[in-house]
LOMI-852369 format. One record per residue (C-alpha): residue number from 1; x negated, y negated, z. Coordinates in steps of 0.25 Angstrom, whole numbers, plus 5000, padded with zeros to 4 digits. Each point is the difference from the previous one (the first is absolute). Layout:
BEGIN
SITE     i     px     py     pz
SITE   NUM      X      Y      Z
...
***
This chain:
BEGIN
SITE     i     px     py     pz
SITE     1   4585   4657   5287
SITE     2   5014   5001   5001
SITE     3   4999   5009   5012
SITE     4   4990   4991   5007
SITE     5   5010   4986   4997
SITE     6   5013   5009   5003
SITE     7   4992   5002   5016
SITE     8   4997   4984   4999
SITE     9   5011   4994   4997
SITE    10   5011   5008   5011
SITE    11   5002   5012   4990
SITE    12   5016   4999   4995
SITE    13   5000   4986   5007
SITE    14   4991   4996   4990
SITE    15   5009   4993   4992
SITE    16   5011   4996   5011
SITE    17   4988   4993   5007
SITE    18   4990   4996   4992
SITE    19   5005   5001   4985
SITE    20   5008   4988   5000
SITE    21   4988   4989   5005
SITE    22   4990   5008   4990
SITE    23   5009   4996   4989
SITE    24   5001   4985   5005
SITE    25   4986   4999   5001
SITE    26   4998   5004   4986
SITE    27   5007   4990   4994
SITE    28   4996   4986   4995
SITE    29   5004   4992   5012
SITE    30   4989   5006   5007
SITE    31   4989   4998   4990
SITE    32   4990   4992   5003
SITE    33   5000   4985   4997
SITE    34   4986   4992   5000
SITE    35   5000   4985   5002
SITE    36   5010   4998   5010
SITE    37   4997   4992   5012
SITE    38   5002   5003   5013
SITE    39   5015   4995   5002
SITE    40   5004   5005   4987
SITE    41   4996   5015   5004
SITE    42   5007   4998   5013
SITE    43   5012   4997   4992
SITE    44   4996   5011   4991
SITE    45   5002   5010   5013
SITE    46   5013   4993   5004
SITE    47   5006   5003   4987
SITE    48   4994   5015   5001
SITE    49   5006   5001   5011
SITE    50   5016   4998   4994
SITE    51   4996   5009   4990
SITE    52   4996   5012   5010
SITE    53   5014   4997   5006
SITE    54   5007   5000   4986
SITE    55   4996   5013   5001
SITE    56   5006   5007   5013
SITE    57   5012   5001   5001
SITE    58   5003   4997   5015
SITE    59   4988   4990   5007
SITE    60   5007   5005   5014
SITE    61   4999   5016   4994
SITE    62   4986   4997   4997
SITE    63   4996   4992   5012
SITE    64   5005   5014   5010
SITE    65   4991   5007   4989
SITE    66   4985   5001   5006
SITE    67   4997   5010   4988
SITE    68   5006   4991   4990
SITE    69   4994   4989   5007
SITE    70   4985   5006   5002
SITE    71   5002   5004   4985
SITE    72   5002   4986   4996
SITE    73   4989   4995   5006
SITE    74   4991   5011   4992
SITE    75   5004   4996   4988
SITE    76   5000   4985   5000
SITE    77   4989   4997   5010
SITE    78   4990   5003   4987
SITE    79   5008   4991   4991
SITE    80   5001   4988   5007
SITE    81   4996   5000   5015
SITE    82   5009   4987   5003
SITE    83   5011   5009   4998
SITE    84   4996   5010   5007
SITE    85   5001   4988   5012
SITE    86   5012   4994   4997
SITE    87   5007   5015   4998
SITE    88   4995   5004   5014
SITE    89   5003   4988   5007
SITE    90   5016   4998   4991
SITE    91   5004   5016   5003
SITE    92   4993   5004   5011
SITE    93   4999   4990   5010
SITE    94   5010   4989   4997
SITE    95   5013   5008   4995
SITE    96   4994   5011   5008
SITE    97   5002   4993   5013
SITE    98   5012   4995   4995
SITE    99   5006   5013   4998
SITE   100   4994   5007   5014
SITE   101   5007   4990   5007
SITE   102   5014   5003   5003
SITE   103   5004   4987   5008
SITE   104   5010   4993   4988
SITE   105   5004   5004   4987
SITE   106   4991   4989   4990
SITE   107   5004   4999   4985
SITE   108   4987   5004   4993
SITE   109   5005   4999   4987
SITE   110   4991   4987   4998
SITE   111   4987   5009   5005
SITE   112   5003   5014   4992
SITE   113   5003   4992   4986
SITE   114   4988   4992   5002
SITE   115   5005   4986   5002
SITE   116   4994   4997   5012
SITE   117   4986   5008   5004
SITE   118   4998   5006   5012
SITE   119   4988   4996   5010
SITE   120   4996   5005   5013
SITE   121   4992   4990   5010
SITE   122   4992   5007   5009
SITE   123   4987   4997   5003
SITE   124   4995   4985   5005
SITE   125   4987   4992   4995
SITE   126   4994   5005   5015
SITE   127   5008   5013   5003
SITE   128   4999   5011   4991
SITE   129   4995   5015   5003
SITE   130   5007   4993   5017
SITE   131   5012   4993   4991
SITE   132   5007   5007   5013
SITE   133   4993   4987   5007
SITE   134   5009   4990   4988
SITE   135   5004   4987   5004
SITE   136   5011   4997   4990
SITE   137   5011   4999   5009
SITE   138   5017   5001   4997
SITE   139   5007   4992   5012
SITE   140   5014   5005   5001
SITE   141   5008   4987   5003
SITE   142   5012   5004   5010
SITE   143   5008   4987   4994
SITE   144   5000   5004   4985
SITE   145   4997   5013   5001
SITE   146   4989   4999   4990
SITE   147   4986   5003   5000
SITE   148   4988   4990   4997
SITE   149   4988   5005   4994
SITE   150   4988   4991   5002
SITE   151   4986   5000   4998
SITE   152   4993   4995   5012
SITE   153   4986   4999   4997
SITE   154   4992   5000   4987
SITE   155   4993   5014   5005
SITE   156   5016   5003   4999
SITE   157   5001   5000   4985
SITE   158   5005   5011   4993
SITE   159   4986   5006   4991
SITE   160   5005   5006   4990
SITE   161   5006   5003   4986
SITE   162   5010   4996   4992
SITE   163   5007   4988   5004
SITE   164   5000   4989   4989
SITE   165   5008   4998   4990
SITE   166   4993   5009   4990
SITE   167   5010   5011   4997
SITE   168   5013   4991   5002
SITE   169   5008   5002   5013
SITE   170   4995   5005   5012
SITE   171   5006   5006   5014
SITE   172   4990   5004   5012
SITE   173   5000   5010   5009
SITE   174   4994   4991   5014
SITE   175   4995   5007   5011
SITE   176   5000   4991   5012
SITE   177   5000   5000   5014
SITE   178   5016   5000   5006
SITE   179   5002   4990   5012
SITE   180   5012   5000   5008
SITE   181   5000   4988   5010
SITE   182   4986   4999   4998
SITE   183   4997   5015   5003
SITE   184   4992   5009   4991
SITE   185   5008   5011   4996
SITE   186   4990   5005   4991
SITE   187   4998   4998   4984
SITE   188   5011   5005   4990
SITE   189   5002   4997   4986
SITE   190   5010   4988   4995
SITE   191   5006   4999   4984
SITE   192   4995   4985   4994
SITE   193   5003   4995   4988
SITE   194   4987   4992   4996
SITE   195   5005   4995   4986
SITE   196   5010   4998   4989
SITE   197   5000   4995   4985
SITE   198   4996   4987   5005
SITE   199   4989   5002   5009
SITE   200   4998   5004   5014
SITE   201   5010   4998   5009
SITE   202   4998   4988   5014
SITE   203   4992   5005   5010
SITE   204   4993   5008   4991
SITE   205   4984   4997   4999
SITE   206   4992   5008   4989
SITE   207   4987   4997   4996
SITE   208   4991   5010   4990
SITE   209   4987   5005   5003
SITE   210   4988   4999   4992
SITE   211   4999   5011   4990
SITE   212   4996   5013   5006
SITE   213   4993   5012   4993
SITE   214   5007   5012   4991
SITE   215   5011   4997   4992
SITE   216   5009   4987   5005
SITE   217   5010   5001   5011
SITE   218   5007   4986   5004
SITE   219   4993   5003   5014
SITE   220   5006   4986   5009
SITE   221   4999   4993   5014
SITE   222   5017   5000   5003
SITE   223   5005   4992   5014
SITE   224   5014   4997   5005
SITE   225   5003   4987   5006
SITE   226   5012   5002   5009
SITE   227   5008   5008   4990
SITE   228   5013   5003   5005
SITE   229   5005   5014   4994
SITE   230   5012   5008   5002
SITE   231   5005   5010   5013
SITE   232   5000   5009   4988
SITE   233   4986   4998   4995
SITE   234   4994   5009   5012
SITE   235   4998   5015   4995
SITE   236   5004   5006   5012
SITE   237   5000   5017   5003
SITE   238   5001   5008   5013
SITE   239   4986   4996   5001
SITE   240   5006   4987   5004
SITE   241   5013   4992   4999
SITE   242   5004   4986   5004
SITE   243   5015   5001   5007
SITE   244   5010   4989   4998
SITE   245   4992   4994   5014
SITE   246   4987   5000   4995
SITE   247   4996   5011   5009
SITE   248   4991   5011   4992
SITE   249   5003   5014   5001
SITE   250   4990   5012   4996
SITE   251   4996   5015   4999
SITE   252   4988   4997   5003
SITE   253   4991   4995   5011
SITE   254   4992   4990   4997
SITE   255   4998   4989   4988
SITE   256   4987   5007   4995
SITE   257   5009   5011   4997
SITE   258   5011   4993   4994
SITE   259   4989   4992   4991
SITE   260   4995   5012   4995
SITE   261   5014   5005   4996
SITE   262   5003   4986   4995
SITE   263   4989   5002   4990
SITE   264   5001   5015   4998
SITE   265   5000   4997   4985
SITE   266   4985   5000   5002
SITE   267   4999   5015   4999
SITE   268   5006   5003   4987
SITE   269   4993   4986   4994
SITE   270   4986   5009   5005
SITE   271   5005   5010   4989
SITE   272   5002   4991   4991
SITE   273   4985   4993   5000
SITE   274   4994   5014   5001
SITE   275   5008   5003   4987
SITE   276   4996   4988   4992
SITE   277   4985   5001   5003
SITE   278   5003   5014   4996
SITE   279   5005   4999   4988
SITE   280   4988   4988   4996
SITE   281   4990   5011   5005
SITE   282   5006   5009   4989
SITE   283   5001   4991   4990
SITE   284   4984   4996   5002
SITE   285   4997   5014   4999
SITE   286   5007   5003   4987
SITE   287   4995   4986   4992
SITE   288   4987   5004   5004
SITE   289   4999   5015   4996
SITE   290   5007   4996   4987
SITE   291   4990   4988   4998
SITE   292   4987   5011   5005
SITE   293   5003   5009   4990
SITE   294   5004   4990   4988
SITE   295   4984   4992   5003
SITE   296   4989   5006   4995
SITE   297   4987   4996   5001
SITE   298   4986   5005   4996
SITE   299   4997   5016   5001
SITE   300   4986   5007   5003
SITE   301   4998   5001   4985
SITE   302   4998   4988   4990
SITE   303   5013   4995   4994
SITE   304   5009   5008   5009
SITE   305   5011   4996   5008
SITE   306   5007   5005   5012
SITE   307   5012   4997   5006
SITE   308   4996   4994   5017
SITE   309   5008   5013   5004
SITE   310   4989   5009   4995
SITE   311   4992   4995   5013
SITE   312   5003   5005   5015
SITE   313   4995   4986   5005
SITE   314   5012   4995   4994
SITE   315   5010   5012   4999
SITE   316   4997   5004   5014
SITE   317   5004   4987   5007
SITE   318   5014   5000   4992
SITE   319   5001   5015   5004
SITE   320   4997   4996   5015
SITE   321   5010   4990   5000
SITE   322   5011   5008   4990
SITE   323   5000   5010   5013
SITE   324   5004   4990   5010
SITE   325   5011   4994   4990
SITE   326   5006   5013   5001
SITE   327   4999   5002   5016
SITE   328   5005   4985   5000
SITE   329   5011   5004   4992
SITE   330   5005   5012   5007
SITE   331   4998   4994   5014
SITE   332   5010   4991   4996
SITE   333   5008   5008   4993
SITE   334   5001   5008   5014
SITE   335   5000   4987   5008
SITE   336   5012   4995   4993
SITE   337   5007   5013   5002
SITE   338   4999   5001   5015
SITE   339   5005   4984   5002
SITE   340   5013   5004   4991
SITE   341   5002   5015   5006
SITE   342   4997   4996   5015
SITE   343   5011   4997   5010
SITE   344   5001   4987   5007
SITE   345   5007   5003   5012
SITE   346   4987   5009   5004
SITE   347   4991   4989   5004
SITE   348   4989   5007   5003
SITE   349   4998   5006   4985
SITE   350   5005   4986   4997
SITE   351   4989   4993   5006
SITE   352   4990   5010   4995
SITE   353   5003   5001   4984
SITE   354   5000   4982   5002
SITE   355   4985   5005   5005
SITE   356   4999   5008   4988
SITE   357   5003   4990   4991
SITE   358   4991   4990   5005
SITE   359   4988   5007   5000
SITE   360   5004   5005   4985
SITE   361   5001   4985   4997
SITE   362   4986   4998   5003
SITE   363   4994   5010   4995
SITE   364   5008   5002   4985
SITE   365   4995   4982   5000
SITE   366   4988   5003   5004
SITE   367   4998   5011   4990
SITE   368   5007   4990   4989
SITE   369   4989   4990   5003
SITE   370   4990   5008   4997
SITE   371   5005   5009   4988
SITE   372   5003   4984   4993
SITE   373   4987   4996   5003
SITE   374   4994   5011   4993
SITE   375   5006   5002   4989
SITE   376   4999   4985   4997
SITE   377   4986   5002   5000
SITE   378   4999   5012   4992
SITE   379   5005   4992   4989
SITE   380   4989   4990   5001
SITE   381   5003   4985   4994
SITE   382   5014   5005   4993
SITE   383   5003   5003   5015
SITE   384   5000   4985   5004
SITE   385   5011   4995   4989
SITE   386   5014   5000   5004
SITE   387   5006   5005   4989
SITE   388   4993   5013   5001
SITE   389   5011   5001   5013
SITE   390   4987   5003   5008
SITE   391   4995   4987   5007
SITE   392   5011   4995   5009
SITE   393   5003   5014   5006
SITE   394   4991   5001   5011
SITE   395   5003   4985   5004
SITE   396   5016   5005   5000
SITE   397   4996   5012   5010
SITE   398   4994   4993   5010
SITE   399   5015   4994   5000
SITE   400   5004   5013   5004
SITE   401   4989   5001   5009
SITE   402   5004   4988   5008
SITE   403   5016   5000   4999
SITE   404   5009   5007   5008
SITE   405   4989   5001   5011
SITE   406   4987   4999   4998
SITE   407   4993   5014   4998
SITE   408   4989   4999   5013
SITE   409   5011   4995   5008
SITE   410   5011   5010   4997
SITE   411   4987   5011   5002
SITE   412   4997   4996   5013
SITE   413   5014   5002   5006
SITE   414   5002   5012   4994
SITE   415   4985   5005   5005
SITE   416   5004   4995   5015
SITE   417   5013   5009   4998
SITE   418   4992   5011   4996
SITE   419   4988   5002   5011
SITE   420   5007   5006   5008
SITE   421   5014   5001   4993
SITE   422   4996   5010   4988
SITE   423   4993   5013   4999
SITE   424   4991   5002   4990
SITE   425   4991   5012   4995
SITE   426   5002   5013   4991
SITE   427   5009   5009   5003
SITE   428   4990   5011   5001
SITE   429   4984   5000   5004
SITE   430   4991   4995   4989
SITE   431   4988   5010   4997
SITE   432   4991   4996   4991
SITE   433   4991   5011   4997
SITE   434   5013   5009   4995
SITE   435   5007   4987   4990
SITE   436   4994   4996   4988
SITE   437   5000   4985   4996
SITE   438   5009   5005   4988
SITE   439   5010   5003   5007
SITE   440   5012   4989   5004
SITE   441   5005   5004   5012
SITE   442   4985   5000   5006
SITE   443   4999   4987   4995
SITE   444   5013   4997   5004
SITE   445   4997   5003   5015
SITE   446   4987   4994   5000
SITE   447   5007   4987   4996
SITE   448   5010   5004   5012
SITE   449   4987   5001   5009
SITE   450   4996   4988   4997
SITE   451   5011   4992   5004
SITE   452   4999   5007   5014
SITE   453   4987   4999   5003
SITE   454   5002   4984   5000
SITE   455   5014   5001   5005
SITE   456   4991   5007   5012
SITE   457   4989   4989   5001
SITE   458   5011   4989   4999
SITE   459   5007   5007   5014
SITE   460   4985   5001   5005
SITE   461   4999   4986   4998
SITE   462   5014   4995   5006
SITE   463   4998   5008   5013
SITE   464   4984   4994   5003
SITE   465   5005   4986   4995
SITE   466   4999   4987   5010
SITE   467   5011   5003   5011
SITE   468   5008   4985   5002
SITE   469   4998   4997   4985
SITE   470   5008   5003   4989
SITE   471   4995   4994   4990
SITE   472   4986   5005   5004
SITE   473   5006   5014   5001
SITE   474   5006   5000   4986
SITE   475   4987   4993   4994
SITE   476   4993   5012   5005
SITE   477   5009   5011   4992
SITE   478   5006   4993   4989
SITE   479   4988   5002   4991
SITE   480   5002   5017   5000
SITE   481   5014   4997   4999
SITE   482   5001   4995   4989
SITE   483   4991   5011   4994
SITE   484   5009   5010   5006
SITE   485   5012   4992   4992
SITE   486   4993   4999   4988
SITE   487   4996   5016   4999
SITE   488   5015   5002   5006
SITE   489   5006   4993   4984
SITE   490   4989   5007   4993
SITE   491   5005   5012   5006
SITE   492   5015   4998   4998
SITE   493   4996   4994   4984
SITE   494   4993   5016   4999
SITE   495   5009   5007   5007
SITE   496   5011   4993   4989
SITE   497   4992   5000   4988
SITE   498   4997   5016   5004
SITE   499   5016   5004   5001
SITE   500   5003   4994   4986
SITE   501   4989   5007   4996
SITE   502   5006   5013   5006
SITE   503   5014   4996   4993
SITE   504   4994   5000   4985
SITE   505   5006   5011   4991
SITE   506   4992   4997   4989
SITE   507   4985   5006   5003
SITE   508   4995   4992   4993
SITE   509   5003   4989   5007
SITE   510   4999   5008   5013
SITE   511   4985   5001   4996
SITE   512   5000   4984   5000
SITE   513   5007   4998   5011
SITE   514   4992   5008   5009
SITE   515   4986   4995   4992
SITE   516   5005   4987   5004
SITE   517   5003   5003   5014
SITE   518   4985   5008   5002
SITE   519   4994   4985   4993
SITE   520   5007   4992   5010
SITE   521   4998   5008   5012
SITE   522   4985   5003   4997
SITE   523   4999   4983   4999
SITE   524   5008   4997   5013
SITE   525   4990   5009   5007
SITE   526   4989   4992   4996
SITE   527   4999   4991   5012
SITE   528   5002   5010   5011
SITE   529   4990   5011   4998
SITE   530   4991   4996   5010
SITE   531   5011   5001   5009
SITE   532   5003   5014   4995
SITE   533   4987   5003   5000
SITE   534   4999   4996   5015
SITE   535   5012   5007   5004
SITE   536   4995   5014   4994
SITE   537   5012   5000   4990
SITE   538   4991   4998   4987
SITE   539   4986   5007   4998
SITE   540   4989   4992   4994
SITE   541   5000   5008   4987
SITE   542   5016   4994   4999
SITE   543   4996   4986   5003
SITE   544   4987   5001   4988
SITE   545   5010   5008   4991
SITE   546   5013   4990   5001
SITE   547   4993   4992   4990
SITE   548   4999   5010   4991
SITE   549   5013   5006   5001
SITE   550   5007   4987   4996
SITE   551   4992   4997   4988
SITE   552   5004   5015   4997
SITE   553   5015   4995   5000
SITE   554   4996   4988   4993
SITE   555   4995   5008   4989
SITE   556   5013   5009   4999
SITE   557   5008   4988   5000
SITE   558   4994   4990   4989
SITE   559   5006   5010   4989
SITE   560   5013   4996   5005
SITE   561   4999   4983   5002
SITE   562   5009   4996   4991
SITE   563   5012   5012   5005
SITE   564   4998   4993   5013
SITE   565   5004   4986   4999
SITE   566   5008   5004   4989
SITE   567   5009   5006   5008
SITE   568   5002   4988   5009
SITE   569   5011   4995   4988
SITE   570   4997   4987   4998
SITE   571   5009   4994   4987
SITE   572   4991   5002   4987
SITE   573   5009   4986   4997
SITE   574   4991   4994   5014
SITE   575   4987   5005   4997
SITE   576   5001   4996   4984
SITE   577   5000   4987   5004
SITE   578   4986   5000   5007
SITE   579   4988   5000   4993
SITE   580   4990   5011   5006
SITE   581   5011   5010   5003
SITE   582   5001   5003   4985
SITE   583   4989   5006   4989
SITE   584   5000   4987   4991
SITE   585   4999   4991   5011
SITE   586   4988   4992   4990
SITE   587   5011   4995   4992
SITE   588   5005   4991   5010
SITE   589   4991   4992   4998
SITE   590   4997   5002   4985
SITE   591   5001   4984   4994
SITE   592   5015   4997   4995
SITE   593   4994   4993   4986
SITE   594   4986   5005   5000
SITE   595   4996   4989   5009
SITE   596   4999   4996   5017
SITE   597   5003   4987   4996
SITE   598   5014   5000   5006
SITE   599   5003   4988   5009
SITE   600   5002   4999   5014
SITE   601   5015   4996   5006
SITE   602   5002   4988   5007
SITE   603   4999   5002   5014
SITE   604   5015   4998   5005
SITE   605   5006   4996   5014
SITE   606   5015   5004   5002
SITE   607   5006   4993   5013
SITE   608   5009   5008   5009
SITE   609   5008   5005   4997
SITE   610   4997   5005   4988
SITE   611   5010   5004   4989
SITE   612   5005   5014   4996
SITE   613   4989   5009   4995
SITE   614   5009   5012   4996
SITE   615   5012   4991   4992
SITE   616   5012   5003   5012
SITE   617   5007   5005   4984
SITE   618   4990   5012   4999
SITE   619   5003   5006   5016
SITE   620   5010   5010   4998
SITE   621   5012   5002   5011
SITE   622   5002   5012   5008
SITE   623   4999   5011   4992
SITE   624   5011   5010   5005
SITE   625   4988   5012   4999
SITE   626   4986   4997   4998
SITE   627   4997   5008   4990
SITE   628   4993   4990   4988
SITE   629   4998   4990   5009
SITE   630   4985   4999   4995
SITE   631   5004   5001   4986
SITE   632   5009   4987   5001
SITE   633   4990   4995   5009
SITE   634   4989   5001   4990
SITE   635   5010   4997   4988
SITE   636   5006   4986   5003
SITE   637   4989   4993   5007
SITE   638   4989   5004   4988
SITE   639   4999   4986   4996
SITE   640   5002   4993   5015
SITE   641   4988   5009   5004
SITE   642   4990   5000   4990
SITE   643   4992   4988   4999
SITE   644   5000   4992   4986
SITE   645   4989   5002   4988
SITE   646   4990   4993   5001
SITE   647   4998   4991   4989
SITE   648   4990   5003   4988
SITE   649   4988   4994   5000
SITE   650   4996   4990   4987
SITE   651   4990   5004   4992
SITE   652   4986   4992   5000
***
């Protein structure tokens, strides 16, 4: 188990990366808290969020950190997904952007002590995956030399979290379109404050949307009525500068390009949600394993009881989806190493690893959406109750799904890239009668195959589309596309999962690994043997045996459940606090008195803003080293976090 968490976690990284938000998570701040309303767990994240900061000791360092970043998001994003949010949206995008801009020198005290939150204003009520197309515009006023950002038409509005006053302070980051003398120089980003202790500031127009699904975000509809902001407040680069004329001088050619740079924070924020729906994926699995062998029910003799993992029905499918965890894990392990290791003067590898990252964001949500959904079934009815840290989870990735891009729309760009601008296929030819289905690097090709085999029908289709129509053209071949992308990340998840596998000292866990990797190869492969099977690369005793030879793995795998999601690492101090995920989950719910009869609370409704949740006494400064955090964490805020006794009943 060591060995196998040791190749999870970044080996001696472990600790440097990961070990410092696994601690936090363990504490008390992070327990679950049942009756709060919506606003108050908004707050909740808000103040979350300062303790996360409290315990690093740069919010720059960490902000240039895509590995620390990616880890934080991990680790949080299974513990409360509102941070998860506001964490991605603070670091990433609005000090981020702050930070890749070189244009002034800003004082970002008030931002890295948390004083003033961060928030990045992107996407419109009716421009979102085209926000390129945004009409928020910043006229430059020659007189002044100010800017004024102004919101043109309701369709303008700015759709998106976290713009009230929930959380204290806040500062945006406001993409809007630059005109100079009524001239469209394209859309760049502008600092605005948005609030201060006493509310928002003139001009400023913020109105919260209904409450929306998972856990509570302050998700708003922000305008700017002719705001006037400061020479200063453009975040200018080589991409684009404003000289002391108002003429604008750039690197590069046209304004899509200098949006896309202008918004470059986009890329690592995709590394972000693929890690916070990884680390809820993990978590899942783990509650539910726990849960499936701590249940038992009736066995095939009277009186005798079975733990559910005793049944391949129920074992397999957390087998199946244990397997693709662990390639999910490992593609981003490797995804995240080639964004930090590649050099950005070379544009070409440049564009291509941003590719990379795209289609590793679909897939590893995707993945997540399905593993969450799962689990939560497999733990019946204890699955539907939040406090088993199961029930919002899936509704929190299909956050990740959507943010930073959505999935379908980030896949269809890198599939139009990838028709004619990628080659795909084993490296060597795939006979079939001379492999065995037991063997991964015949599997491995036959997944490779697979991806080339659409990536061909998907050229077929481009070159016999409607000449004169574009869109006609692309209806005709993004179907096969798409497949080809979709077998491309499985590909890239094996090809990961199998070099980890291949870097495992302990055989043990070499055994594991490479169990693991047959499982997940042998379930990706599902879908495409007709294809194989078309194409002579799998005979039809293959196709009728591949069942079988993934039950097989099943079967050597079940022994070793537990050993897999133990080594994910989640903090005992975590998983003691959910029901299911411990043997003596029934006392839980073991009356307090010898009797249900315990009152129900008075429903409550806290006007914003609402008041501290974790007393502002209980958050500990900066520490100078991390090191304890969680144990001062858990320690001081004991009393702030748990909830009050309930009161004895009165005897009849």
């Amino acid at each position: 188990m060591d060995e196998l968490t040791h190749l999870l976690f970044e080996g001696d990284e472990r600790d440097n990366v990961h070990g410092r938000w696994r601690d936090l998570v363990g504490g008390e701040a992070f327990a679950y808290r049942p009756g709060l309303t919506p606003r108050e767990r908004a707050e909740l994240s808000y103040q979350r969020l300062r303790l996360v900061n409290s315990a690093v000791p740069s919010a720059e360092a960490l902000t240039y950190d895509a590995r620390g970043l990616a880890a934080l998001h991990e680790w949080t994003g299974f513990v409360d997904g509102g941070l998860c949010t506001l964490a991605s949206i603070h670091y990433n995008l609005f000090l981020g952007s702050l930070l890749d801009h070189d244009g002034y020198r800003r004082d970002l005290a008030p931002y890295a002590a948390m004083r003033c939150t961060g928030v990045f204003l992107c996407t419109e009520l009716e421009h979102g995956n085209d926000v390129a197309n945004l009409q928020t515009v910043a006229r430059f006023d020659r007189e002044t030399g100010e800017f004024v950002l102004h919101t043109p038409t309701t369709g303008a509005q700015k759709f998106m979290p976290n713009t009230s006053l929930t959380g204290g302070p806040k500062s945006a980051v406001v993409a809007a379109r630059l005109l100079v003398d009524d001239e469209d120089q394209g859309i760049f980003l502008f600092l605005t404050p948005l609030s201060d202790d006493n509310g928002h500031l003139p001009g400023v127009r913020v109105r919260r949307l209904p409450e929306r699904t998972g856990t509570p975000v302050d998700h708003c509809l922000t305008s700017f009525d002719h705001v006037r902001l400061p020479r200063e407040a453009m975040l200018e680069a080589a991409h684009g500068r404003l000289d002391e004329n108002g003429r604008l001088t750039s690197t590069l050619g046209n304004r899509r390009k200098r949006f896309l740079r202008s918004v470059g924070r986009v890329t690592v924020g995709k590394l972000c949600m693929s890690a916070g729906t990884l680390g809820m994926a993990r978590a899942a699995l783990t509650i539910a394993v726990r849960y499936a062998h701590h249940r038992h029910i009736g066995g095939p003799k009277a009186g005798q009881r079975i733990p559910l993992t005793d049944h391949r029905s129920h074992h397999g499918r957390l087998l199946r989806s244990l397997s693709t965890a662990y390639a999910m894990t490992f593609l981003q392990r490797a995804v995240v190493d080639r964004w930090t290791d590649h050099d950005e003067t070379d544009r070409e590898q440049h564009e291509e690893i941003e590719r990379l990252i795209a289609i590793a964001k679909g897939w590893i949500t995707w993945q997540a959406r399905d593993i969450t959904i799962e689990c939560r079934e497999r733990c019946g009815a204890q699955g539907l109750f939040p406090h088993n840290n199961l029930a919002d989870l899936q509704l929190n990735v299909e956050g990740g799904i959507t943010a930073e891009g959505d999935n379908l729309v980030i896949w269809v760009k890198a599939a139009s890239e990838m028709v004619f601008g990628h080659e795909s296929g084993p490296e060597q030819p795939v006979r079939p009668a001379e492999r065995e289905l037991t063997d991964v690097g015949f599997l491995r090709d036959l997944l490779a195959s697979a991806e080339r085999i659409w990536q061909s029908r998907a050229r077929e289709a481009l070159r016999g589309g409607p000449a004169g129509d574009p869109i006609g053209r692309w209806n005709a071949t993004s179907g096969a596309a798409l497949e080809m992308v979709s077998a491309h990340a499985r590909l890239q998840a094996a090809d990961a999962l199998l070099a980890a596998a291949g870097r495992a000292r302990n055989a043990r866990a070499r055994f594991l690994l490479e169990n693991v990797s047959r499982l997940f190869l042998l379930e990706q492969l599902r879908q495409y043997t007709g294809d194989l099977l078309a194409a002579a690369l799998m005979t039809p005793q293959q196709v009728v045996a591949l069942h079988i030879a993934a039950d097989g793995v099943v079967a050597d795998l079940a022994p070793h459940l537990m050993t897999l999601v133990d080594a994910f690492d989640l903090p005992e101090e975590f998983l003691s606090r959910v029901p299911i995920a411990g043997p003596d989950y029934v006392d839980h719910y073991r009356p307090r008195s010898g009797t249900d009869a315990v009152a129900e609370p008075a429903p409550r409704f806290t006007a914003e803003p609402v008041g501290p949740l974790i007393p502002e006494a209980a958050l500990p400064p900066v520490p100078a080293s991390t090191s304890g955090l969680a144990a001062l964490v858990g320690s001081t805020l004991e009393s702030a976090i748990d909830p009050a006794p309930l009161p004895e009943p009165t005897p009849a």
